[in-house]
C-alpha positions in Angstrom: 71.7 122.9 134.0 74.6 122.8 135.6 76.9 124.2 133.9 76.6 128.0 134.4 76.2 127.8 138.2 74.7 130.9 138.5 71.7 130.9 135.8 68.9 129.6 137.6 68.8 132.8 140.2 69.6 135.2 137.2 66.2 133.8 135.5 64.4 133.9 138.4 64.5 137.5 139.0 64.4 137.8 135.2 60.8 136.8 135.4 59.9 138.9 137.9 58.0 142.8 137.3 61.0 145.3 137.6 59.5 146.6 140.3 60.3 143.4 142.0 63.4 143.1 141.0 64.5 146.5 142.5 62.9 145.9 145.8 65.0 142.6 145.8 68.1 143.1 148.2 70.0 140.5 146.6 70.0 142.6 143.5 73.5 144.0 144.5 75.0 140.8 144.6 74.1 139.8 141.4 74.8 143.0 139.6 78.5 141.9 140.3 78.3 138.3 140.6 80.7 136.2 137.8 80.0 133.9 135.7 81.2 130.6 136.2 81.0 127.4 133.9 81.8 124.0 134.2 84.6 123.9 131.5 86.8 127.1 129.5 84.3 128.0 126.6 85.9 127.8 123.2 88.3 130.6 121.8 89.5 131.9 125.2 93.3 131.7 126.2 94.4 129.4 129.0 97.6 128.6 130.6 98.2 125.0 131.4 100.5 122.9 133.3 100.9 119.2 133.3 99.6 116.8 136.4 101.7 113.8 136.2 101.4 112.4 139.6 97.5 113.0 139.0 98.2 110.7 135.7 99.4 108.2 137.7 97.2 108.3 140.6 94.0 107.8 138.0 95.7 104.5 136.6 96.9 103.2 140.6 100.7 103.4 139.7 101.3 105.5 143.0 103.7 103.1 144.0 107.3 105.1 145.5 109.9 104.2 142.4 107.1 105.5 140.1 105.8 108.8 141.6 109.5 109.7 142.2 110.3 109.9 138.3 106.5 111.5 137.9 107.7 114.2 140.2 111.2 114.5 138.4 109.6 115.9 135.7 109.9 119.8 135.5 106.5 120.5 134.3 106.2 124.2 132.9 103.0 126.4 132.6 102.0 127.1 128.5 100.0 129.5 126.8 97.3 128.0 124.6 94.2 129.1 122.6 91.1 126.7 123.0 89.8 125.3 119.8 86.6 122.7 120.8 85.7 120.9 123.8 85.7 117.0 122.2 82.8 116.1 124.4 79.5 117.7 126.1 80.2 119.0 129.6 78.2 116.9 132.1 78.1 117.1 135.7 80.2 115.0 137.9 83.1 115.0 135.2 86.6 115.1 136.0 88.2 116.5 133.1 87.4 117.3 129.7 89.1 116.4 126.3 90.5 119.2 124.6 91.8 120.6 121.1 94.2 123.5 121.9 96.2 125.3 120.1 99.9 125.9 122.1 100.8 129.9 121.5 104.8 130.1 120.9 107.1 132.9 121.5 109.2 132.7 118.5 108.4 131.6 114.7 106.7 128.4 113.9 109.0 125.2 114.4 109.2 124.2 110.7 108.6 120.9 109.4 110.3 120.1 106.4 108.3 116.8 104.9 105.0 118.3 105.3 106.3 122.0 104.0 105.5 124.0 107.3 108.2 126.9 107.2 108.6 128.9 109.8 107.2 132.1 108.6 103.8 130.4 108.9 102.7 132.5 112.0 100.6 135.4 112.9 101.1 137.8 115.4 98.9 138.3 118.3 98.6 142.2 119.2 100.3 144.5 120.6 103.0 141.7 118.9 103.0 142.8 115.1 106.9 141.2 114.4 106.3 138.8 111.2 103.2 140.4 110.4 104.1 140.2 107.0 101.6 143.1 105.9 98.6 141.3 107.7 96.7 142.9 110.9 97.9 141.2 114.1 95.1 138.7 115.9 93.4 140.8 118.1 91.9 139.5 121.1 88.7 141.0 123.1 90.8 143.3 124.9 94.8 144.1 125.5 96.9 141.2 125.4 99.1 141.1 128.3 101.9 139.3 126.3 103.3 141.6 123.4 105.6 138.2 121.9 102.9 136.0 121.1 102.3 134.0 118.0 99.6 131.8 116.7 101.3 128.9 114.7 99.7 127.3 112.0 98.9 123.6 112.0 99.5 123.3 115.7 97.1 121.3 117.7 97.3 119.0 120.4 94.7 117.3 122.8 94.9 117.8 126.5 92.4 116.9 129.4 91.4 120.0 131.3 90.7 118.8 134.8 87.4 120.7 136.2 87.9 122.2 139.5 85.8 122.9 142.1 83.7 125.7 141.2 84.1 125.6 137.7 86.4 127.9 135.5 85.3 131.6 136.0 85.2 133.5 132.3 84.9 137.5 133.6 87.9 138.8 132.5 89.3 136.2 130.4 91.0 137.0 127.2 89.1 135.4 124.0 88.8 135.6 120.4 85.6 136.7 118.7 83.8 134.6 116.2 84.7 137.1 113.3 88.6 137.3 114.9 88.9 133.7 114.7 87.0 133.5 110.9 89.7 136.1 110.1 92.5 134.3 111.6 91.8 131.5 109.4 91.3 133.5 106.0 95.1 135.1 107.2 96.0 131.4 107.3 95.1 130.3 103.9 97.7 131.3 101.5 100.4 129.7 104.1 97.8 126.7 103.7 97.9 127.0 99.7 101.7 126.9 99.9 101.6 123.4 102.1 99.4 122.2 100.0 101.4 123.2 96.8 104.2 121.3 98.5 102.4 118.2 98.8 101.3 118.1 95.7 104.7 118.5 94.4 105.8 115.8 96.5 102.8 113.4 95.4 104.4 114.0 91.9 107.8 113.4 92.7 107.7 111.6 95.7 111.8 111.7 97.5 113.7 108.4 98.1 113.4 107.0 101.4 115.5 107.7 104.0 117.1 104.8 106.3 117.1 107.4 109.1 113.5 108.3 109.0 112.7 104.6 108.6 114.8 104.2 112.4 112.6 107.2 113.7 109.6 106.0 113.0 110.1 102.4 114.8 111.3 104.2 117.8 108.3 107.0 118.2 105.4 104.9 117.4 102.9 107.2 118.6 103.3 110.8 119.3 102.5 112.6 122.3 98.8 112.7 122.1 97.2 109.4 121.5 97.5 108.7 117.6 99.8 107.0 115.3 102.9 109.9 113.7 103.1 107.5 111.0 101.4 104.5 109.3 101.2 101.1 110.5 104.1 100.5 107.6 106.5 102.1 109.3 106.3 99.8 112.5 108.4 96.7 113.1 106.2 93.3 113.4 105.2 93.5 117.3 106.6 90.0 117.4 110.2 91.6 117.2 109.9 93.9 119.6 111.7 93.0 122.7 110.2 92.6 126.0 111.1 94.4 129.0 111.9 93.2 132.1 111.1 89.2 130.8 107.5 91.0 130.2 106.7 90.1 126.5 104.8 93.2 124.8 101.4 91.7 124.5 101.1 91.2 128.1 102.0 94.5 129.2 99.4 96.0 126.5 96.9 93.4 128.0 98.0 94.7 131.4 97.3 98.5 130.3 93.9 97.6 129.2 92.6 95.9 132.6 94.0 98.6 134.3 92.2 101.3 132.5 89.0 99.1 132.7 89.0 98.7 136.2 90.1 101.9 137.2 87.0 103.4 135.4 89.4 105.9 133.6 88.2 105.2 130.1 85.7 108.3 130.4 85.5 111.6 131.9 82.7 110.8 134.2 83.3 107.6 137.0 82.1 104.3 136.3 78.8 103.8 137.9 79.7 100.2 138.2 82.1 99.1 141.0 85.9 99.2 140.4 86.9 95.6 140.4 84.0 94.0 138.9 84.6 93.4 135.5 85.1 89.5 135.7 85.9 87.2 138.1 89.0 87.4 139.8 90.3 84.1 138.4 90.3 85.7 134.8 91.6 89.1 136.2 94.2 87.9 138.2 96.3 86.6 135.2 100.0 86.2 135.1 102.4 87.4 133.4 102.2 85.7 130.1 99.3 82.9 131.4 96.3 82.5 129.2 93.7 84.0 131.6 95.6 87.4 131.2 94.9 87.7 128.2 90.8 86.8 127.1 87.7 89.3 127.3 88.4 90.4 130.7 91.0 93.1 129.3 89.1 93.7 126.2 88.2 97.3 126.1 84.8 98.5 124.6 86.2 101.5 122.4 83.7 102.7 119.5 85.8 101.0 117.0 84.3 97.4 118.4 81.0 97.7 119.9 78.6 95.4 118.7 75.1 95.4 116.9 72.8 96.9 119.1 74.9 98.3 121.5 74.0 102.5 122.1 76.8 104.7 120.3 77.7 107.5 122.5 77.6 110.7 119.9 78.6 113.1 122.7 82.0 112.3 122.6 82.3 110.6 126.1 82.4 106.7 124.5 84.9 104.8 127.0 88.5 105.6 125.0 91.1 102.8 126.4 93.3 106.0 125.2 92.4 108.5 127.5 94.4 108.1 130.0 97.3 109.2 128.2 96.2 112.2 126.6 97.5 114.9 129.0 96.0 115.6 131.9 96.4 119.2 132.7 95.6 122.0 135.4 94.2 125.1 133.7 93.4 128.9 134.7 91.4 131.5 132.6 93.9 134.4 134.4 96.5 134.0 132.3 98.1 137.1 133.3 97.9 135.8 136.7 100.2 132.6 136.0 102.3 133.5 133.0 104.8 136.4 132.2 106.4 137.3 128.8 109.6 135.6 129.7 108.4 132.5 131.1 105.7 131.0 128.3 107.6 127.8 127.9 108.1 126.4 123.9 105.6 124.5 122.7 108.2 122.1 121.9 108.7 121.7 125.5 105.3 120.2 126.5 105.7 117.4 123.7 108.7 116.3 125.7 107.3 116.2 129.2 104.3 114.2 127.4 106.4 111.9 126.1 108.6 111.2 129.6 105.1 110.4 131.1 104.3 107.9 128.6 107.6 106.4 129.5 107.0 106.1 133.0 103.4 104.7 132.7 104.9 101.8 131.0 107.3 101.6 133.3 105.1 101.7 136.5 102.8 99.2 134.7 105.8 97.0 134.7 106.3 97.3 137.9 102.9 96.4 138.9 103.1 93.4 136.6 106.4 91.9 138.2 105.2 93.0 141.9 102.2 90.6 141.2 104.0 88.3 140.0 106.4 88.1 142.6 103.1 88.0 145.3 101.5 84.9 143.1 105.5 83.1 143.1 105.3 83.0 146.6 102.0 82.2 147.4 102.5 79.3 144.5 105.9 78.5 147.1 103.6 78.4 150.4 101.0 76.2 148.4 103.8 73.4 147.4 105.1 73.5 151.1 102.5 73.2 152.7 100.8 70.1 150.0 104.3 68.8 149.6 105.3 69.2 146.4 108.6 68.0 145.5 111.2 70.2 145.2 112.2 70.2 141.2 114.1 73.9 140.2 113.0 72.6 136.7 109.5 73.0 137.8 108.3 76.9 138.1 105.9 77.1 141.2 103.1 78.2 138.8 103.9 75.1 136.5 104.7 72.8 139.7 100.4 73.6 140.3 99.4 73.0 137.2 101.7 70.2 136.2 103.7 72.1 133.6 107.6 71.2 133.2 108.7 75.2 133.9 111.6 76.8 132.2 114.0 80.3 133.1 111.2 82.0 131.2 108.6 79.9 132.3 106.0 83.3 132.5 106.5 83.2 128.6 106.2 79.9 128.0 103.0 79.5 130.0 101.6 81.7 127.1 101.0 78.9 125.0 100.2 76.2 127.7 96.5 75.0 128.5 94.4 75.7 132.0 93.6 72.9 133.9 90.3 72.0 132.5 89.4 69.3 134.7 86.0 69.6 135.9 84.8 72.2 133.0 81.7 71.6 131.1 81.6 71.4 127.3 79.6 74.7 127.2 82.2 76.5 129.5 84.9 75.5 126.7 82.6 76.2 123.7 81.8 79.8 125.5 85.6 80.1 125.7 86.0 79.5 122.6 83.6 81.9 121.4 85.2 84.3 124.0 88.5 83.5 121.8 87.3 84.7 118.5 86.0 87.8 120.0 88.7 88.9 121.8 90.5 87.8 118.2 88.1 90.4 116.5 89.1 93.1 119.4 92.5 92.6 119.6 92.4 93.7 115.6 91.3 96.5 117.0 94.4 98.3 118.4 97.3 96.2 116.9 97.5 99.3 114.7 97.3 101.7 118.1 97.6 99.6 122.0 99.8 97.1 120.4 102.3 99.8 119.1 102.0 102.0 121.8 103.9 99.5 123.6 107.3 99.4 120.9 108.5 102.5 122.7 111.5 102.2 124.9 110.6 100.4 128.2 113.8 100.3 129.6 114.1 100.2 133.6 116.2 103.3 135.0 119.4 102.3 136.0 119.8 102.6 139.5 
């Protein structure tokens, strides 16, 4: 259907008498044709590299200043095992959401608080350091690697982006079924010990630590999409400093149209048109005005869709997260694009993540104030030419809507009223109800968007 390219031939001469078959001249070619599918089947080993100007490209933050830091980044290639697609291959994709597993070189990071020690590893043959009396992992055929460990309790998500062609599996090294079942079972006394730990610590819970209180306001989410800690251990988003005069709210607001009308929520492209969703009065929005921030940047996650509305059970529901879950190049030929000495750290490709993140919330600040910037002096032009007095009290955007402007008069325009002349009662009614639902959705990710945005913002210095 799709996603083995070559299946359809294969079952037509499979229906054919033998004798067929052997007449069939095109026999040869299929005797050593490879198979091809649309995404890396489960329990195979990849090596992955990081796209971060293709990160930014998806989101339209390809302006100079931004791509420059993209390309600063010294993305390395990592080995990693494949765990479980997280949603159904389909044609037309252009990536697909990922649980790997990151293979490491040396023994398991350890992780104190949750009781991961560094012995926690296993082998992968012709590797048998730290075997600790257990038989190596051993893959369908000879590793090419022989300093290869799987670490336990190490998963991340990635997005694999689908090439042309598809990802070709002749060749590839894999785990069997029954390798992977006993990779697990080899696992479970390490896992007895964790939880040992944490039951321990349930019991006796430690003080709490000033230090890790700090950490946890400054890394609000990790590097792949989900909260390291609970809400508790946030500030209040109202203490949060902007960036840039660009108050926190707004640039989450601004991360959500952007998503939205990029058509980057999903795997698949929008069939809609980019650029539809709402008029352009409500998605032109300043920065700070009050139509930036209604239903036109509301995302529809699964967490809020409403009554009715079809649940998308094969994992492609439109995430507003997607787009910075890593998006990464992949190759089945590991041997091909890795060497014993050059499998970067695992630790390594939580970093690079991380410096993306950075700089997509510094390009969407960019975009922000670039807009704004445009709208200030087409506001200028507009009092010129209808001869507004000149007042530096009076912000051009205020001087239109008769609003006494202040130096933050972006903020302040938060909190101040449209122009409603001319506006029917059931325009303001629908806003209103428009209001409480964005209300209900903006509950939504306070815990997640919202939070997202507490991590440093700062502009490089230049």
């Amino acid at each position: 259907m799709g996603i083995y390219d070559n299946t359809t031939e294969r079952s037509r001469h499979a229906m054919q008498p033998m004798s067929v078959i052997m007449s069939d001249p095109t026999m040869h070619y299929f005797e050593n044709i490879m198979v091809r599918r649309l995404i890396p089947s489960p329990l195979h080993y990849l090596a992955i590299q990081m796209n971060p100007t293709a990160m930014l490209e998806d989101l339209g933050l390809d302006d100079s200043a931004t791509m420059a830091e993209a390309r600063a980044i010294r993305t390395k290639t990592y080995l990693v095992h494949l765990v479980w697609p997280g949603e159904l291959p389909v044609s037309r994709m252009r990536w697909c959401r990922y649980q790997v597993e990151p293979i490491g070189t040396t023994l398991r990071t350890e992780v104190p608080e949750q009781g991961i020690t560094a012995d926690m590893v296993l082998p992968i043959a012709p590797n048998t350091a730290e075997a600790r009396g257990i038989q190596p992992v051993t893959p369908n055929k000879p590793f090419p690697f022989p300093n290869c460990y799987h670490w336990l309790e190490n998963s991340v998500v990635v997005r694999i982006r689908v090439p042309h062609g598809g990802f070709e599996h002749d060749g590839a090294f894999s785990l069997t079924r029954e390798e992977r079942n006993l990779m697990n079972e080899k696992f479970a006394p390490d896992r007895e010990r964790i939880a040992s730990f944490l039951d321990r610590q349930e019991k006796s819970p430690p003080a709490p630590s000033p230090s890790v209180h700090a950490t946890r306001a400054s890394t609000p989410l990790d590097a792949f999409g989900t909260t390291i800690h609970s809400q508790s251990g946030f500030p209040d988003p109202q203490s949060v400093p902007s960036t840039a005069g660009i108050p926190v709210g707004v640039l989450s607001d601004a991360y959500l149209r952007i998503v939205k009308e990029k058509g980057v929520m999903t795997s698949t492209p929008s069939k809609r048109p980019r650029g539809t969703a709402g008029s352009s009065k409500r998605r032109r929005g300043t920065l700070g005005s009050d139509t930036q921030g209604r239903g036109a940047t509301a995302a529809p996650s699964p967490s809020n869709l409403k009554a009715g509305e079809i649940v998308e059970v094969f994992g492609r529901a439109p995430d507003p997260i997607t787009p910075m879950i890593p998006l990464v190049d992949a190759w089945l030929d590991i041997e091909n694009h890795l060497t014993a000495d050059t499998i970067a750290d695992p630790r390594e490709f939580e970093k690079e993540v991380q410096l993306i993140v950075r700089i997509i919330k510094r390009g969407i600040a960019r975009q922000l104030l670039s807009e704004e910037a445009r709208r200030d002096a087409l506001d200028a032009a507009y009092d010129t030419q209808n001869g507004s007095a000149s007042d530096p009290s009076v912000s051009p955007m205020a001087s239109r809507r008769g609003v006494r402007g202040t130096s933050n008069h972006r903020m302040t325009l938060a909190s101040t009223p449209s122009d409603d002349a001319g506006r029917s009662d059931s325009d303001s009614a629908k806003d209103t109800s428009d209001e409480g639902a964005d209300q209900s959705r903006g509950d939504h990710y306070a815990s997640g968007m919202s939070l997202f945005w507490h991590h440093s913002l700062d502009m490089p210095k230049h």
